[in-house]
N, C-alpha and C positions, 0 to 999 in steps of 0.2 A: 574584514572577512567577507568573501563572496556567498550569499544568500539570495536559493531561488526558489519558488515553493509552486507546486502543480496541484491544483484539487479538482476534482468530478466530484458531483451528486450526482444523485438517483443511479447507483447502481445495486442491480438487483444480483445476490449472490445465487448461483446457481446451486444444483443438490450437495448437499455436505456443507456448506460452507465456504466459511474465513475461519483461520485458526489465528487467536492473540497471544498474549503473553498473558492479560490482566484476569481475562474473561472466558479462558475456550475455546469452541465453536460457536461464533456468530453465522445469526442467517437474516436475511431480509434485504432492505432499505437499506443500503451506505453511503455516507460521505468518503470518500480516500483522499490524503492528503499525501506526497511526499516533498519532502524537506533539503533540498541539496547544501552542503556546505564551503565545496570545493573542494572535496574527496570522500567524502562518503554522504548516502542518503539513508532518511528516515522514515519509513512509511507507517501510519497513521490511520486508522479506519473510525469512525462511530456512527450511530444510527443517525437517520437523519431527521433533522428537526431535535437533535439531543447538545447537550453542551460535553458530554464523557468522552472522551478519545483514546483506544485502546492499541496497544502496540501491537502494528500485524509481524509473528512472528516471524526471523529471520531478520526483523530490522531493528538496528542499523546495517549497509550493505555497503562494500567499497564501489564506491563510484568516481570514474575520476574527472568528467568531465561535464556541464551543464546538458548539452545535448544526449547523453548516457542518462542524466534525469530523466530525463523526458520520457527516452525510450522505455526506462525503469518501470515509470509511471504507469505510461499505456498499458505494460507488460503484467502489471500488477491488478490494472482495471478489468483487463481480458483473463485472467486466472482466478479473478473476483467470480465473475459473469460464469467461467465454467463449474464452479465451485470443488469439489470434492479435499477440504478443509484446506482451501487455498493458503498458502505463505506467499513471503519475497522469494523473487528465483532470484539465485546468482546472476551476479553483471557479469561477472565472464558467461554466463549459458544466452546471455542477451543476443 
């Protein structure tokens, strides 16, 4: 199985948030992680400096190619940063 995984620290969520699955509305400090498998990703938030990882909602998300990771990633980094209860955007809206 093809496995790629993309992480940023230190990003800081903008007003409103990150919206998870586990936990809400997170604000602060993040780590993001996402997880490619060779067709769909999984993205990943927790605070940083934390060992917890909570599902940002919307993932898992069809993705079908390693560089579509990527873009995923950034896209998920930058919607972090703007906050108002940030999720995953669809790979088709990429």
């Amino acid at each position: 199985m093809i496995r790629t995984s993309w992480t940023t620290t230190g990003v800081f969520t903008g007003p409103g948030g990150a919206r998870t699955d586990e936990a809400g509305t997170v604000t602060g400090e993040l780590t993001v992680q996402t997880i490619w498998n060779g067709g769909q990703a999984e993205v990943k938030i927790q605070y940083s400096g934390t060992a917890e990882w909570f599902t940002l909602t919307g993932s898992p998300v069809r993705c079908p190619s390693r560089e579509g990771s990527r873009n995923l990633h950034q896209a998920v980094v930058e919607a972090l940063r703007a906050g108002g209860d940030a999720a995953v955007p669809q790979y088709d809206s990429l």
